[in-house]
N, C-alpha and C positions, 0 to 999 in steps of 0.2 A: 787377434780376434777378427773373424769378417765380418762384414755388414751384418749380414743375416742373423749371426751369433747373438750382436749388440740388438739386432731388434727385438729377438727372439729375450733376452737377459733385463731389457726395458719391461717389454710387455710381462713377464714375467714377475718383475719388482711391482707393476701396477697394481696387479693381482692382489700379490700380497697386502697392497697398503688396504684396497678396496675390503677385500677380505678381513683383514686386522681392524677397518674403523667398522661393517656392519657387525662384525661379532663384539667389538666392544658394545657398542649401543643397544646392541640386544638383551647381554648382560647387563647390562643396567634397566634396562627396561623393567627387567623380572618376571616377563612375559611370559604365560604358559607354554610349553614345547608343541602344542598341537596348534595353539594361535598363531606362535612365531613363523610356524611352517605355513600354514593357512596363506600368512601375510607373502611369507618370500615368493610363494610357490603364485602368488597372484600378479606380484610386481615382476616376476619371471617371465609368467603369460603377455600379460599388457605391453612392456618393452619388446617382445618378441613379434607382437602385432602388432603394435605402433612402427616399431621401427626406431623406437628411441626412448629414451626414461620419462617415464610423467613426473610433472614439476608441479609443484606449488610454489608461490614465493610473494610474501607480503613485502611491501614498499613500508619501512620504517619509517616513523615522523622523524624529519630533521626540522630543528629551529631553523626558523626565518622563510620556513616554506608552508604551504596553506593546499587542501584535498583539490578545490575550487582552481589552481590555478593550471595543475594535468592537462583540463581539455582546450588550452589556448598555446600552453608550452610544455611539450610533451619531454618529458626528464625530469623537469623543473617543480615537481610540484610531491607531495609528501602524504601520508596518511594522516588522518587527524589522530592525537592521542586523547583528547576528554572531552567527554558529552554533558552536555548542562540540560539542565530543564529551569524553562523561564518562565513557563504557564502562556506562553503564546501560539503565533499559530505552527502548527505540529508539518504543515508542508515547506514551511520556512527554515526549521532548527534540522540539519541533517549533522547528522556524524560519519566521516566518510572512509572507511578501509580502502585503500588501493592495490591490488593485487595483481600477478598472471599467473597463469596456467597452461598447463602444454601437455603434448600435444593433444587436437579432439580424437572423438571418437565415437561413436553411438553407444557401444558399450560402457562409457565413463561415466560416472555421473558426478555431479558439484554439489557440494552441501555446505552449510554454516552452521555453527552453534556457538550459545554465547551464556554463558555463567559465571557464578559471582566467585570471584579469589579471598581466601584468607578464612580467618577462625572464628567469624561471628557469630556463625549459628550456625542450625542445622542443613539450611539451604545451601550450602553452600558445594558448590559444584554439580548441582541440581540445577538443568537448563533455566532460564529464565521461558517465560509463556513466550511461545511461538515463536522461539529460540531453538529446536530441537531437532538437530538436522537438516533445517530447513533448506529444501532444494531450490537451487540456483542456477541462472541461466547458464548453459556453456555453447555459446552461439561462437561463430568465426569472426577473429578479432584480426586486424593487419600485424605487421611485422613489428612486437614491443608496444601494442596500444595493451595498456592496463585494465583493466576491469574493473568497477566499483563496488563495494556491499556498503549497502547505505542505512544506515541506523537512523530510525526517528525517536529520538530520546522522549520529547513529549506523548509519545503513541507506547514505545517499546518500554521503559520505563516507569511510567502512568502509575501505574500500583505495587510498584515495589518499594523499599522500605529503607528512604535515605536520610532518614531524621536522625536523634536523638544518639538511639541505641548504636548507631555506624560511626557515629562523629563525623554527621552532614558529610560525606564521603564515602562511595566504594570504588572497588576495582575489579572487573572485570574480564574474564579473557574471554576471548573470540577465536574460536576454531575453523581453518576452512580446512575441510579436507575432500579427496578424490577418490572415488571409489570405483572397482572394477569388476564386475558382477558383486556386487554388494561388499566388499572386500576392501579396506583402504588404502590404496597403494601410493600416496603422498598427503601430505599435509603439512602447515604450519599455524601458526598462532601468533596472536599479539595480546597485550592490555591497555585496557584506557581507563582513566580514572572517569567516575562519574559523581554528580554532582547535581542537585537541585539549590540555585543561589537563593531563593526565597528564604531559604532558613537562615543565612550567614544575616549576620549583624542580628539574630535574633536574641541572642547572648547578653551582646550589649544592652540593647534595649531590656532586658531583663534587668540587669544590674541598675540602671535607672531607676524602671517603676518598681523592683522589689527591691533594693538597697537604698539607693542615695532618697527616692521620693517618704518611706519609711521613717527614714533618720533624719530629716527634716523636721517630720510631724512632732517627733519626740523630742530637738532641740527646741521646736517651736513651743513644745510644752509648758519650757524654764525662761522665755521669754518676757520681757517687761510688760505688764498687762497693757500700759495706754499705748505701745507702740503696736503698728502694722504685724503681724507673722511673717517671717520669712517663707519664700515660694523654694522648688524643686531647685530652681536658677540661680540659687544664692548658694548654695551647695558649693565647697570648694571643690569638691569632683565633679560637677557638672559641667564645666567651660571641657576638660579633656575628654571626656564621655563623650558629649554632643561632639566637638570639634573631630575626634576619631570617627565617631561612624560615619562624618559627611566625607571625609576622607574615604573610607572602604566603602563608600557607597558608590563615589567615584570612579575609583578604580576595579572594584566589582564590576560596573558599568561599560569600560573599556574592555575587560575580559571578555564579557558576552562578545559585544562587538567582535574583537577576534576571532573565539572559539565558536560562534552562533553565524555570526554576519561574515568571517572568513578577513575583517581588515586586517593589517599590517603593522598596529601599532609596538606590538612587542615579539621578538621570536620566538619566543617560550612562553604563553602567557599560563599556561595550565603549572609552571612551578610557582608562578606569584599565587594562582589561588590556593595553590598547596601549602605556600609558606602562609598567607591570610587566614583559610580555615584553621591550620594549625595552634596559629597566634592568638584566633578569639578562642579557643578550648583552654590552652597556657593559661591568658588572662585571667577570662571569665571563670574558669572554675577553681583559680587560685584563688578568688577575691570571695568568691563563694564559701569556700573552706574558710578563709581566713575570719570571716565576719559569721558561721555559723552557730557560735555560742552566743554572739553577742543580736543576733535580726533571728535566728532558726534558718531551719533549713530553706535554700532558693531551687530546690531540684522536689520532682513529684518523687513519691517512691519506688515507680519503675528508672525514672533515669537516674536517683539512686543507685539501685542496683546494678543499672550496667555501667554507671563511673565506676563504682567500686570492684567488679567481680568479672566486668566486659572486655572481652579479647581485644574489643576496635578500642577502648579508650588505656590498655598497658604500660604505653609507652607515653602518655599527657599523664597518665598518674606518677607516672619515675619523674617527673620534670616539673608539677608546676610549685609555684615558688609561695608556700601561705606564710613562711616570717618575713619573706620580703612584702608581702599584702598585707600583712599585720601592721606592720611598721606604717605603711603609707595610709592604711584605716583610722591610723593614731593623727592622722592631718586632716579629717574631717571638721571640726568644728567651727560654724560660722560664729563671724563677729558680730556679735549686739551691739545695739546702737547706746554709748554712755556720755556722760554728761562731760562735755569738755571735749569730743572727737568730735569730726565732721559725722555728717549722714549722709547714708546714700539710699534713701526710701528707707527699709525696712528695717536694714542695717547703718555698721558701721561703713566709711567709706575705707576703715581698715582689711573689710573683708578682699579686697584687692590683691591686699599681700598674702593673707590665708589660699588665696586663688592660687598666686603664683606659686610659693608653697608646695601647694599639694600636687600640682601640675608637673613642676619639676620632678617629685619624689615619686608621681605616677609614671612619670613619662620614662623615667631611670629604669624601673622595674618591669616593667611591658617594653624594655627593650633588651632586657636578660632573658624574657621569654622569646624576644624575636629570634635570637640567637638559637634558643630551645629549638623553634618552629625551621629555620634554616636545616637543624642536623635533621629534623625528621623529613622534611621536604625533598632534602639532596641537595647531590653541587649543583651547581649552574655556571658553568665555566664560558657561555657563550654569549651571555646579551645581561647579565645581572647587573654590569655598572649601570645601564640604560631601562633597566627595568627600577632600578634606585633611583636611579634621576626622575623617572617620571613620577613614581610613588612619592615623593619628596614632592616636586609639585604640588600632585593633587594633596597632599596636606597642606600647600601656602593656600591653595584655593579654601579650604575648608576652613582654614585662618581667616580669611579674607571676608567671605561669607558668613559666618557665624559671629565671629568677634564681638559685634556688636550685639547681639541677641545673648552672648552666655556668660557677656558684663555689660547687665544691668547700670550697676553702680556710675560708669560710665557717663551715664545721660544726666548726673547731677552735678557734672562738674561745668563750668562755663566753658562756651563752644571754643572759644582758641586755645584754653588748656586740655579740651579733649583733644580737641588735635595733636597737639605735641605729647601727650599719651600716651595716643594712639601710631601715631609715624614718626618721631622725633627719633634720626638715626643718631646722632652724637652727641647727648646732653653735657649736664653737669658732675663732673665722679663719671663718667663715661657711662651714664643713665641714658637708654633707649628708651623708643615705645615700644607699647605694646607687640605691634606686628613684628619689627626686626628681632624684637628679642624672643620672640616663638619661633619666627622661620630662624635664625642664625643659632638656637639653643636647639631645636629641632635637625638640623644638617650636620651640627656638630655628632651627635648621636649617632643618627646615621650614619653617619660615616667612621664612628667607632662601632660599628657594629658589622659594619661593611670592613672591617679593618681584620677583626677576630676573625672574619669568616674566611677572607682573606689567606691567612695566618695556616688556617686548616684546611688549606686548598678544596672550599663550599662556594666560593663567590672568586670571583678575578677583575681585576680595573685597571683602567691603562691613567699613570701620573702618582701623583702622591694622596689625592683625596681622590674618591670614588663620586663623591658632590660635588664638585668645584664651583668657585661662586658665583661663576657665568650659565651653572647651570639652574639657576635662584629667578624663579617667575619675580619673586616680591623686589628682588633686585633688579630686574629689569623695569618693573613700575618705576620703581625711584628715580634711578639711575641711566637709564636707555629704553626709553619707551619704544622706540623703533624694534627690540628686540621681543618686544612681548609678543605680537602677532608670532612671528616665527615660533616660539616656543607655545603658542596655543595649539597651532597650526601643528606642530610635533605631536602635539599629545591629543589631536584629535574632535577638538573644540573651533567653533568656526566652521568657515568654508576649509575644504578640506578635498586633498587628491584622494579619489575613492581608487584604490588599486583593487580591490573586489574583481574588479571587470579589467582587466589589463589595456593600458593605454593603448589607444589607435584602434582598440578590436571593436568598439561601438563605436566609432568616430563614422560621418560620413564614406562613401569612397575616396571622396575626393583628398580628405584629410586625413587618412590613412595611409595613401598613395603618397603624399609629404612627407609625415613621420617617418615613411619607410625609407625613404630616400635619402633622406638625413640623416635614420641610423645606420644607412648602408655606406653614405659618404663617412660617417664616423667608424664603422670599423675600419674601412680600409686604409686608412692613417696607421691605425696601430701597427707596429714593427711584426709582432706574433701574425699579424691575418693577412700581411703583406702578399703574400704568397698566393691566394684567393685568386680566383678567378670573378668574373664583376656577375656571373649567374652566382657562383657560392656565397660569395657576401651578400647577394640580396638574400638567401635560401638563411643564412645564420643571421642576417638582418631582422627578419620575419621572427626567428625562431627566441631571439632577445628579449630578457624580460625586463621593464624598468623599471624600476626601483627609486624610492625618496629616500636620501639620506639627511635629516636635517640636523645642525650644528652640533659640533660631538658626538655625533656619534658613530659607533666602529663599523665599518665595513667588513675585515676580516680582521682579526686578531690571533697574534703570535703564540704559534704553539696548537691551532686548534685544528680538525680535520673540516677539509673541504673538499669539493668536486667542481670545483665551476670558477670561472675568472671571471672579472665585474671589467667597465668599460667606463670610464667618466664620460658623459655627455654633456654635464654643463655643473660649473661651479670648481671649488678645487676643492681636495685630500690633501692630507701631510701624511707620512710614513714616518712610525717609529719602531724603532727596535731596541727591544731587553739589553743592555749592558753592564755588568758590573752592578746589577740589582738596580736599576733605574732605567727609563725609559726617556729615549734620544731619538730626540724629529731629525730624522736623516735625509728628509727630503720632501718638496711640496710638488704636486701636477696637477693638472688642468684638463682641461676636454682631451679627449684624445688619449687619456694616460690606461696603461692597460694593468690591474690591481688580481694577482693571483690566480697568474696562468701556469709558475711552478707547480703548485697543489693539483691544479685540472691536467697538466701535463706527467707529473711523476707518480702526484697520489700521499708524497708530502705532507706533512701539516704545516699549514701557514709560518711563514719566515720572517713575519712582522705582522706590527699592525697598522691599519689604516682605517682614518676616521674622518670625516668630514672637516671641514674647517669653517663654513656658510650651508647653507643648505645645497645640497648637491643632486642632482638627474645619475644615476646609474645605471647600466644594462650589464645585468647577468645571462650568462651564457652558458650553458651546463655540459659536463663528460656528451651525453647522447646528441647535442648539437654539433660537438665539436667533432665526436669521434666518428663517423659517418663518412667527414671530409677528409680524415688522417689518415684513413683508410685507406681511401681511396688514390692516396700520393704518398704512400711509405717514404719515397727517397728525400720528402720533408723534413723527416727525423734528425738526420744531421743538420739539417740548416738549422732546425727549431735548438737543439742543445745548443750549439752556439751563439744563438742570441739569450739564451738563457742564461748561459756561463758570461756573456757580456755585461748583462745587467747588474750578477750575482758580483762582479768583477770591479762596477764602476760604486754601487752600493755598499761594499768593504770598503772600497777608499774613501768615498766620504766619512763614511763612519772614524776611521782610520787618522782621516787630519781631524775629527773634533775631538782624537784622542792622542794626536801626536804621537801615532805608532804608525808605522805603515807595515801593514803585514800582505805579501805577494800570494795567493792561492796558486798551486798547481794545478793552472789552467788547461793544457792539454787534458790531464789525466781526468781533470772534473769534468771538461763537457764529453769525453768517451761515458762517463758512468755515469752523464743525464741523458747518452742516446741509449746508452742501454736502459736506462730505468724507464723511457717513453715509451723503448719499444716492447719492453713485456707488460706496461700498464693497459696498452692499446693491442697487445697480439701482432707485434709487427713486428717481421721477419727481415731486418737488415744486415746485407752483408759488413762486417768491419772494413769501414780503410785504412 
C-alpha cells in the first residue's frame, strides 16, 4: 500500500468512527428528525465559518482543589460542586462554574440555565427564576484562560424551597450552552448539590424540646413530692443530644468555611455534608417513628406527608432503624433520688450510670444509621480517612465543652473525686473518666464504621485504624501538649495559614520576590526539573501552589487519579505502598523530595501513598504548568522515562529486602513503554532509539 492509500484508508476509518458515535447519540437522543437536522445543519454552518468545531467544556470539581484558586494558578483550580445558603452577605457566598468555550464569533451566542434534578415535584426541570437562558458574556479570553458563571446562592436561591419536603437538600444541573443563529450547536452540564445549613441540626433540636423535654415532665409526674423535679438535663439522652449537635455544629462550621470561604480544610467537604444531612434524617426520624405511639406525633401533617409518600425522602424511609430506637427509648428513665443512695441535686447520683447507659446504646444505633448515610452520600475514596479524623476531633471538642453542662450530677461530688471522674486515664478494674471513656468509646466506633465502609469500597485509609491514637485532640491534652496546637491548627482553630489567597500573592514585593526564589532554588534540586532552564524554573516557580500538609495526613494515595506532582518544601513524608493487604513505609524524604510526577507524567493512578509525618510546606504543580515546558523540549521524554524507571527501580528493591524477595523489573523494556506513555499523554512526537 502507498502512502497516499494509508492516508486516504486512515481518513476514511475516521469518518467512520465520527459518523458511528454522532448517529449513536442521536438515537439516543430520540430527537425529532426535523430538530436533529436543524441541529447538524447549524453545527455544519458554524464549523465551516469558524474554521473549527465550537466547544463547550466545564472544569469538573476535583478534591483538594477550590474555584478561587484558577486566577492565581491557572490549571490548578476546579469548579465548585455545592452552594450553601448561610443568610449572610449575598456578594461574599459565590458558587463558582469554571468553563471554556471556543471559538468566538458575533454570530455565537452564550447562555446558562439552571434547574432543579429529580422527582420532587412538579418544578422540577423548570428553570429556576432568572435561570432561563440567561445570556453570558462571550468576550476574548487568552490561550486556556477559563471563564466563570458565578452563582449567588443567597440572591439565586432566596425563595426556593430547601426545607422539609427535599430533606434539607437539592440538586441541581446547570446548562451552558452555544448557540449559532439561535440554534445550539455545543453544550455541557454539570450538578451541584445545594443546601441552606440553617435547617441542619434542626432535627435535633426537635427531638430535645419535643421528646426528651416531654418525658421529663411526665417522669417528673411520678416523682417524690419533698424532692426537687428533675430538669431536661437529667434526661439520660440529654448528655448525647447536646454533645452531637455541638459536634455537627462544629463541623457544619468548617463546611461553610470551605464551601463559602473557599478554605482548605477538607477536599471534599460537600460528601461530609451529604453524609451529615443524611445522618440527622436516619436519626431523627427513626427516633420519631419509634416514640410515636408512646409522645404522638413530632412531624406537622404536611411533613407527614412528604416522609411518607415523598420522592426526596424514599430512600431514609427503606433505612431508618425504629426497633433499633425502640430499644434504646427503653434507656430513657431517670434515677430518683432514694433513701440509702448518694444525691446529686434532684436526682440519684445513680443517674450517671443511666447516662452512660443510654449513651452507649445511642451512640451504637446512630452509627448503623451512619453507615446508612455513607451508602446514600457515595464513596469517598480520596480524603475520608482525614475527613474522619477531623470529625472525631470536633466530637472530643464537643466532649470537652459540654461535659460539664450535660452532667449536672457532677458538681456534687467533692472537687478531687470530680477530677478523677472526669480525667482519670487508668483507674481501678481499668475504670476511666469520663472524657477518655467518650473519646476512646467514641474512636473505637468510628472506626468500625470506617471499617464496613471500608469493606464495600465507600471509604479508604492508609494503616489498620482509620483513627489512630495520634490522631486523638484528648490524647494529646493528656499525653503531648506540644501536639494539640498542631492538631487545632489542622482543623482550623486558632491562628491559622489562610490559603484562601495563595501564599506570596498578597505578600509585599519585597517578600514575594523571596518566596519566589526559594521556591525556585527548590525545584531545581529536584532530579525531574533538572533539566530546566533558571527562566523555566522561575516561570513553574511562580506557577506552584502551596499547600499545608499537617501530621497524617495523605498527600496522594495509592490507587487514585491525579494530574500534578507535589514538591516537599519543608518538613518530611513517609511513602507507603499496599502489599500483601497491608501497607509498608518504603521510604521517608525531606525538602527537595519530588511526590507524584508518574501520574502528572503518564496519567497513571498513584503508585503509592504518601502522607505527612510533622506538618509539611508542599508545592503542587499541575499537567498545564508542566506541560507547556515538555513541549517545548520533546527530546526530554527519554531522559525523563529513565529517571522514572530509576526511581520505580530503586523503590522495588527496598520494598523487596523488607520482604526478602528481590524481584528485577525488566528495565529496558519499562522505561521504552514510560517514553511511550509521556509521549502520547503530552502529544509528543519522539523518534524511538
Amino acid at each position: 500500500m502507498t502512502t497516499q492509500d494509508g492516508e486516504v484508508a486512515s481518513s476514511t476509518a475516521r469518518d467512520v468512527t465520527l459518523a458511528s458515535a454522532v448517529s449513536g447519540v442521536l438515537v439516543e437522543s430520540e430527537m425529532a428528525a426535523d430538530r436533529t437536522s436543524a441541529v447538524l445543519r447549524a453545527i455544519a454552518d458554524a464549523t465551516d465559518s469558524l474554521g473549527a468545531v465550537p466547544y463547550c467544556r466545564i472544569v469538573p470539581f476535583a478534591p483538594g482543589r477550590r474555584s478561587n484558586v484558577e486566577e492565581f494558578y491557572p490549571g490548578l483550580g476546579s469548579s465548585d460542586c455545592m452552594a450553601l445558603l448561610t443568610g449572610g452577605d449575598p456578594d461574599a457566598n459565590r458558587c463558582v462554574i469554571l468553563f471554556d468555550v471556543g471559538p468566538g464569533h458575533p454570530r455565537l451566542v452564550l447562555e446558562a440555565s439552571m434547574s432543579w434534578k429529580g422527582l420532587t415535584d412538579d418544578a422540577v426541570g423548570t428553570p429556576i427564576a432568572g435561570w432561563d437562558r440567561r445570556r453570558l458574556e462571550f468576550d476574548t479570553r487568552g490561550d486556556g484562560e477559563l471563564r466563570s458563571l458565578v452563582i449567588h446562592p443567597e440572591v439565586d436561591f432566596v425563595d426556593e424551597d430547601l426545607g422539609f419536603a427535599h430533606g434539607f437538600q437539592r440538586r441541581a444541573t446547570i446548562d451552558i450552552c452555544m448557540r449559532w443563529d439561535g440554534v445550539a450547536v455545543a453544550g455541557t452540564s454539570v450538578e451541584i448539590d445545594v443546601c441552606d445549613v440553617r435547617n441542619l441540626g434542626s432535627l435535633y433540636g426537635r427531638v430535645l424540646d419535643g421528646i426528651v423535654a416531654p418525658d421529663v415532665v411526665r417522669q417528673a409526674a411520678k416523682w417524690p413530692g419533698s424532692v426537687a423535679l428533675p430538669e431536661s438535663i437529667h434526661h439520660p439522652w440529654a448528655p448525647v443530644l447536646i454533645i452531637g449537635t455541638e459536634k455537627a455544629a462544629l463541623y457544619t462550621s468548617a463546611l461553610v468555611d470551605d464551601i463559602v470561604e473557599k478554605f482548605h480544610h477538607l477536599l471534599d467537604p460537600a460528601w461530609l455534608m451529604r453524609v451529615g444531612v443524611h445522618l440527622e434524617m436516619l436519626t431523627c426520624l427513626g427516633i420519631v417513628e419509634a416514640v410515636r405511639d408512646d409522645l404522638g406525633d413530632l412531624l406537622t401533617p404536611d411533613e407527614r406527608r412528604h416522609f411518607e409518600s415523598g420522592a426526596a425522602w424514599a430512600e431514609i424511609r427503606e433505612r431508618i432503624d425504629v426497633a433499633g430506637w425502640m430499644e434504646v427509648w427503653g434507656l430513657r428513665k431517670i434515677s430518683a433520688p432514694r433513701i440509702g443512695l448518694p444525691r446529686a441535686g434532684a436526682v440519684s447520683a445513680l443517674n450517671l450510670i443511666q447516662k452512660k447507659r443510654a449513651t452507649l446504646a445511642f451512640l451504637h444505633t446512630h452509627h448503623e444509621d451512619l453507615k446508612q448515610a455513607i451508602l446514600l452520600a457515595g464513596p469517598n475514596l480520596h480524603d475520608a480517612q482525614e475527613t474522619w479524623q477531623r470529625v472525631f476531633r470536633d466530637a472530643e471538642r464537643a466532649v470537652l465543652r459540654k461535659t460539664a453542662d450535660v452532667f449536672p450530677e457532677l458538681g456534687y461530688l467533692p472537687g478531687p473525686m470530680r477530677e478523677v471522674s472526669m480525667w482519670q486515664q487508668q483507674g481501678v478494674a481499668g475504670q476511666q473518666g469520663l472524657y477518655p471513656t467518650a473519646c476512646n468509646q467514641y474512636r473505637a466506633s468510628m472506626n468500625s464504621v470506617a471499617k464496613w465502609a471500608k469493606d464495600r469500597n465507600l471509604m479508604d485509609y492508609t494503616d489498620d485504624e482509620c483513627i489512630p491514637v495520634r490522631a486523638s485532640l484528648l490524647e494529646a491534652i493528656m499525653n503531648d501538649p506540644d501536639r494539640v496546637d498542631v492538631l487545632e491548627h489542622a482543623d482550623g482553630y486558632g491562628d491559622t495559614v489562610d490559603l484562601r489567597i495563595p501564599a506570596g500573592r498578597a505578600a509585599d514585593d519585597a517578600e514575594s520576590e523571596r518566596m519566589l526564589e526559594e521556591f525556585e532554588e527548590l525545584l531545581g534540586r529536584a532530579p525531574i526539573l533538572r533539566l530546566l532552564s533558571r527562566d523555566e524554573l522561575r516561570t513553574l516557580a511562580a506557577g506552584a501552589l502551596p499547600l499545608l500538609a499537617v501530621p497524617g495526613e495523605r498527600i496522594v494515595v495509592q490507587g487514585a487519579e491525579g494530574d500534578s506532582l507535589f514538591v516537599v518544601a519543608d518538613g518530611e513524608v513517609e511513602v507507603l505502598i499496599e502489599y500483601e493487604g497491608r501497607d509498608r513505609v518504603v521510604d521517608t524524604m525531606g525538602p527537595g523530595a519530588v511526590i507524584g510526577e508518574m501520574a502528572l507524567l503518564t496519567g497513571e493512578r498513584r503508585n503509592a501513598t504518601v502522607r505527612a509525618i510533622d506538618t509539611a510546606m508542599i508545592l503542587q504543580i499541575g499537567t498545564r504548568q508542566y506541560e507547556s515546558i515538555l513541549r517545548a523540549h520533546p527530546e526530554w521524554v527519554n531522559d525523563l522515562a529513565l529517571m522514572m524507571q530509576e526511581r520505580l527501580v530503586a523503590r522495588e528493591k527496598r520494598l523487596a529486602r523488607k520482604e526478602s524477595v528481590i524481584r528485577r523489573p525488566a528495565r529496558r523494556k519499562a522505561t521504552r513503554a514510560l517514553r511511550d506513555q509521556i509521549s502520547e499523554r503530552f502529544s509528543i512526537d519522539v523518534t524511538a532509539r
